[in-house]
BADREN-193409 format. One line per field, with one value per atom (N, C-alpha, C): residue number from 0; chain; x, y, z. Coordinates in pm, 1 decimal. Example, Ala and Ser with C-alpha at 12.3 -4.5 7.8 and 13.67 -1.06 7.14 Angstrom:
pos	[0/0/0/1/1/1]
unit	[A/A/A/A/A/A]
xx	[1319.0/1230.0/1320.0/1285.0/1367.0/1290.0]
yy	[-569.0/-450.0/-330.0/-225.0/-106.0/3.0]
zz	[780.0/780.0/780.0/708.0/714.0/787.0]
***
This chain:
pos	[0/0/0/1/1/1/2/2/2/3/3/3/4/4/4/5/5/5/6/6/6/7/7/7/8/8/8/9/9/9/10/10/10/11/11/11/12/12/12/13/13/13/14/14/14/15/15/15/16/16/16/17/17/17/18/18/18/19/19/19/20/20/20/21/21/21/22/22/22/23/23/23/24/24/24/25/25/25/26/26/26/27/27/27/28/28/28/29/29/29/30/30/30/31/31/31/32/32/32/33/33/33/34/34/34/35/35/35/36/36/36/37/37/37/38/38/38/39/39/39/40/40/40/41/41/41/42/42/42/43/43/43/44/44/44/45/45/45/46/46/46/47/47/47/48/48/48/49/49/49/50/50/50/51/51/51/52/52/52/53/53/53/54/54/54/55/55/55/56/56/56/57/57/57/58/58/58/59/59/59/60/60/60/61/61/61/62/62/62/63/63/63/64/64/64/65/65/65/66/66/66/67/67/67/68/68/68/69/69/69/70/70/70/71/71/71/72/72/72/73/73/73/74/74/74/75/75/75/76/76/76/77/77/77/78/78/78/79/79/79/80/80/80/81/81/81/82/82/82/83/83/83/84/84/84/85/85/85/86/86/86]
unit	[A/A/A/A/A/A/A/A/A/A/A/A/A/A/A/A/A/A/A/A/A/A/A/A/A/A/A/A/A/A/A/A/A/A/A/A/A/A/A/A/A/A/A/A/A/A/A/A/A/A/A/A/A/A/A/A/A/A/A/A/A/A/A/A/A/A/A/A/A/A/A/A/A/A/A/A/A/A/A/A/A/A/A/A/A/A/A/A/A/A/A/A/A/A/A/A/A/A/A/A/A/A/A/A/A/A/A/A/A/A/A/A/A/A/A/A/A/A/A/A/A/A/A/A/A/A/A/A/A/A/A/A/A/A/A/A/A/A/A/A/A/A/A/A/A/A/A/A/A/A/A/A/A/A/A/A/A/A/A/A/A/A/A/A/A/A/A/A/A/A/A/A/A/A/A/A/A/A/A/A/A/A/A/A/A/A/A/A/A/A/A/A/A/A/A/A/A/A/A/A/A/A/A/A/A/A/A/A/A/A/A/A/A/A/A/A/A/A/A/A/A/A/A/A/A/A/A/A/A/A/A/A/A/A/A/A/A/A/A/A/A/A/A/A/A/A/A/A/A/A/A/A/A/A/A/A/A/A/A/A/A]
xx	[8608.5/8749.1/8770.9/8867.8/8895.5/8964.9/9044.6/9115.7/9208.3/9280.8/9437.4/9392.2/9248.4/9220.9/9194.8/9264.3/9231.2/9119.4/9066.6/8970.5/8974.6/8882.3/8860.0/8863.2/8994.1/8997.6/8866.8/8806.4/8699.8/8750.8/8704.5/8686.3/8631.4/8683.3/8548.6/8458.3/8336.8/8200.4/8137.7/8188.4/8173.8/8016.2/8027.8/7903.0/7778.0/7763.3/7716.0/7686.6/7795.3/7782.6/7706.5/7728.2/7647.7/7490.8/7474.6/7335.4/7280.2/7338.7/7292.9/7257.8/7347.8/7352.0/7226.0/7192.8/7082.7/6933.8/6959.7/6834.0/6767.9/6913.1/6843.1/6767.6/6810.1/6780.5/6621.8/6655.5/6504.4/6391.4/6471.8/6332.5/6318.5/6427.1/6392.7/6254.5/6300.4/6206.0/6093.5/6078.3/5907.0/5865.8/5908.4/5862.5/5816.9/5922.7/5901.2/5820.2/5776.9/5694.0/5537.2/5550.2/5413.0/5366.4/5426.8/5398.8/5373.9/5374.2/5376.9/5243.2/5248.1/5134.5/4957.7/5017.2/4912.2/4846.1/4943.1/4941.6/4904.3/4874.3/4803.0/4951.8/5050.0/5142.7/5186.1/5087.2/5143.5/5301.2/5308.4/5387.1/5527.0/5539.0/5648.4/5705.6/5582.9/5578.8/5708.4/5638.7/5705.4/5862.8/5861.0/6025.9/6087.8/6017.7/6125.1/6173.9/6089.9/6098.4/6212.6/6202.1/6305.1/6437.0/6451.2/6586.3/6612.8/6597.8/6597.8/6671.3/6552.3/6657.0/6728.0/6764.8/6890.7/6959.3/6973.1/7090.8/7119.1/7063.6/7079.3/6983.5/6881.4/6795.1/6705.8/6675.5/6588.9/6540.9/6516.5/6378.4/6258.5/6187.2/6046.2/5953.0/6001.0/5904.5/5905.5/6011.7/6061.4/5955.2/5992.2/5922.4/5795.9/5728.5/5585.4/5534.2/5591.9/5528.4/5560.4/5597.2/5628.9/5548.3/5497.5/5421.4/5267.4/5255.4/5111.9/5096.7/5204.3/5140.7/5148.3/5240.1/5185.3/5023.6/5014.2/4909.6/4766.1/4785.1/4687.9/4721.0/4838.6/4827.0/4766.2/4778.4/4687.1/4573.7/4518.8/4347.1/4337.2/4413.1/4352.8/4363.6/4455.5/4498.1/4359.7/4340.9/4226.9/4030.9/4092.5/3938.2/3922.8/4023.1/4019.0/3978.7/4069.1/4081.4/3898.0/3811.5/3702.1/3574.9/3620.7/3600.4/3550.0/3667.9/3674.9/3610.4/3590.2/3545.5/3378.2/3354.8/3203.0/3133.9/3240.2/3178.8/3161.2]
yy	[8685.2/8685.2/8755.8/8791.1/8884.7/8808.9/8839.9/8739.1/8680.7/8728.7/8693.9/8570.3/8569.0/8452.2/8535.2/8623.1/8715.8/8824.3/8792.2/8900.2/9036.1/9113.3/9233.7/9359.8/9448.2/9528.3/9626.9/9649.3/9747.8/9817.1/9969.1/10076.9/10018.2/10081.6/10025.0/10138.9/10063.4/10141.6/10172.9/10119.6/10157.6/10088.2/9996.4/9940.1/9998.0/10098.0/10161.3/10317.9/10377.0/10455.8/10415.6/10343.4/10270.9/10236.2/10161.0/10182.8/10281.5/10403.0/10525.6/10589.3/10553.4/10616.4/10561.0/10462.8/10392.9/10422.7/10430.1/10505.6/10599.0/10751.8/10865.8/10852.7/10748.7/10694.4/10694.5/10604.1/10517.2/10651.4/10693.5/10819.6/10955.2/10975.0/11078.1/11031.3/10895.2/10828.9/10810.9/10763.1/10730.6/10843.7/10927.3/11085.9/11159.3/11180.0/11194.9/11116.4/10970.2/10881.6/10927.7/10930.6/10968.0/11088.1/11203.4/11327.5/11330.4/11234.8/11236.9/11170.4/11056.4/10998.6/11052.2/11082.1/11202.8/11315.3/11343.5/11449.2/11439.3/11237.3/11200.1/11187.0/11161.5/11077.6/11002.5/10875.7/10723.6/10690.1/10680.9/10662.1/10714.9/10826.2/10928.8/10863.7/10861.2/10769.8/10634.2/10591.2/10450.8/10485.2/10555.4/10574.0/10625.8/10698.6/10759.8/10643.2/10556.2/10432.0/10336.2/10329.1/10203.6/10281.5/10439.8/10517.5/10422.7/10447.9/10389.7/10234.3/10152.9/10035.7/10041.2/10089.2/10157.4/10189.6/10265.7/10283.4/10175.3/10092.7/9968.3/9961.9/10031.4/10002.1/9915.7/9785.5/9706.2/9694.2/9767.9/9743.9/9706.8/9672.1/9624.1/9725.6/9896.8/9971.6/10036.8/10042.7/10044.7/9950.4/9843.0/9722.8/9736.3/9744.6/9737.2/9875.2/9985.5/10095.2/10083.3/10007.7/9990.1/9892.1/9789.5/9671.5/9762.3/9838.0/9953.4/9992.0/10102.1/10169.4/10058.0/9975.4/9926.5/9806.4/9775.2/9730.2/9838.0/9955.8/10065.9/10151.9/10116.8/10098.7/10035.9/9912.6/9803.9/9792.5/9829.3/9855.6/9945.2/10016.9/10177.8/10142.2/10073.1/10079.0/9957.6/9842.1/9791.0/9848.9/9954.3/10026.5/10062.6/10168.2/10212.2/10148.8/10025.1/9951.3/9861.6/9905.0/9853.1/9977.1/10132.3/10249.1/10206.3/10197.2/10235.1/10091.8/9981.3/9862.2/9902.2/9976.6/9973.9/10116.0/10189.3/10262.3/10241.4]
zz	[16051.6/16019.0/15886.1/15878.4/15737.7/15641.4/15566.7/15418.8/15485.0/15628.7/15676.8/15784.0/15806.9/15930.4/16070.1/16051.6/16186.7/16175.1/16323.3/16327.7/16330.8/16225.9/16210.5/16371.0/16361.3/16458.3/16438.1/16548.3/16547.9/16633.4/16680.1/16792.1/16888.7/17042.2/17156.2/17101.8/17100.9/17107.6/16957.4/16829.4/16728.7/16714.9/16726.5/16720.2/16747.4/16918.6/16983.0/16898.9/16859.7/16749.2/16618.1/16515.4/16465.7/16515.5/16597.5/16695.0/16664.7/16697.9/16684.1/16575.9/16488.5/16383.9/16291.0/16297.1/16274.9/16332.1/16453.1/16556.8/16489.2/16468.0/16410.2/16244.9/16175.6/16043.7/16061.4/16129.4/16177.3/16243.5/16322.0/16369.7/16272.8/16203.1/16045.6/15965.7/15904.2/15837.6/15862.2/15961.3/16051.8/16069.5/16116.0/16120.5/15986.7/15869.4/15757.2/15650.3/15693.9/15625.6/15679.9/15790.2/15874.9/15771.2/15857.5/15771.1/15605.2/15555.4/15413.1/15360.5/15492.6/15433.6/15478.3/15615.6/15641.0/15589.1/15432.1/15323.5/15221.7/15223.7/15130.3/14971.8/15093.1/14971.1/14999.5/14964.0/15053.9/14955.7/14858.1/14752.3/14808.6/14845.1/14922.3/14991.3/15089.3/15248.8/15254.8/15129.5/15120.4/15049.1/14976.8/14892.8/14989.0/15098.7/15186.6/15334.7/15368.7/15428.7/15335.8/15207.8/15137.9/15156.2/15156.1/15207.8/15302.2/15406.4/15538.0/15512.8/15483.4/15462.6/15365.6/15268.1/15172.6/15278.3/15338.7/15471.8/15588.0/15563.2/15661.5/15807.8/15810.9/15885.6/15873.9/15989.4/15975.5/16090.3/16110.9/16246.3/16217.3/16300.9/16308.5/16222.3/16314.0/16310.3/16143.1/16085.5/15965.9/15883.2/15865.2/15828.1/15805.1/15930.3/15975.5/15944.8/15899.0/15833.9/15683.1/15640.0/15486.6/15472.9/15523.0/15498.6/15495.7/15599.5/15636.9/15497.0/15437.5/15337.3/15193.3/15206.6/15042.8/15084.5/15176.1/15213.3/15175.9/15165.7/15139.1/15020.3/14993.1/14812.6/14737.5/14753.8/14717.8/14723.5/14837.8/14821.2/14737.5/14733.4/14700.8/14546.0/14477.9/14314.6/14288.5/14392.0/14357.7/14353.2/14430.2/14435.8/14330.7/14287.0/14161.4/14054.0/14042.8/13902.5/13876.8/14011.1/14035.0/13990.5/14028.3/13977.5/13825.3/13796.1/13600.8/13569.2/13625.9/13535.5/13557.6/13642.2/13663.6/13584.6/13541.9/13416.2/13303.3]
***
């Protein structure tokens, strides 16, 4: 309901548009996260995934590729930080 008690007029199909509009979000990103991290810029990978949900995407696949790369950030900043203590 809006400030007046009555419910908010929408478009038929806006939602469906929206849907969409979200879809292509979602398959830019995963596409462009892939390619990035495959290039050896997990860091990228991931700023260009938080776009994504910055634009209101929350899908799984979103999610579950952002959980992937800081998950292999993390090893990776701990390998390191294991590197330099053993010199």
């Amino acid at each position: 309901m809006n400030g007046n008690g009555q419910m908010p007029v929408t478009r038929p199909g806006a939602e469906l548009i929206e849907s969409e509009r979200l879809s292509k979000v979602r398959e830019k990103a995963l596409v462009r996260a892939v390619s990035l991290h495959l290039a050896g810029k997990a860091e990228e990978a991931l700023l260009e995934l938080d776009k994504a949900i910055a634009a209101g995407e929350i899908s799984l696949e979103i999610h579950s590729a952002r959980s992937k790369l800081l998950q292999e950030l993390e090893q990776s900043a701990v390998a390191s930080r294991r590197g330099r203590s053993e010199q």
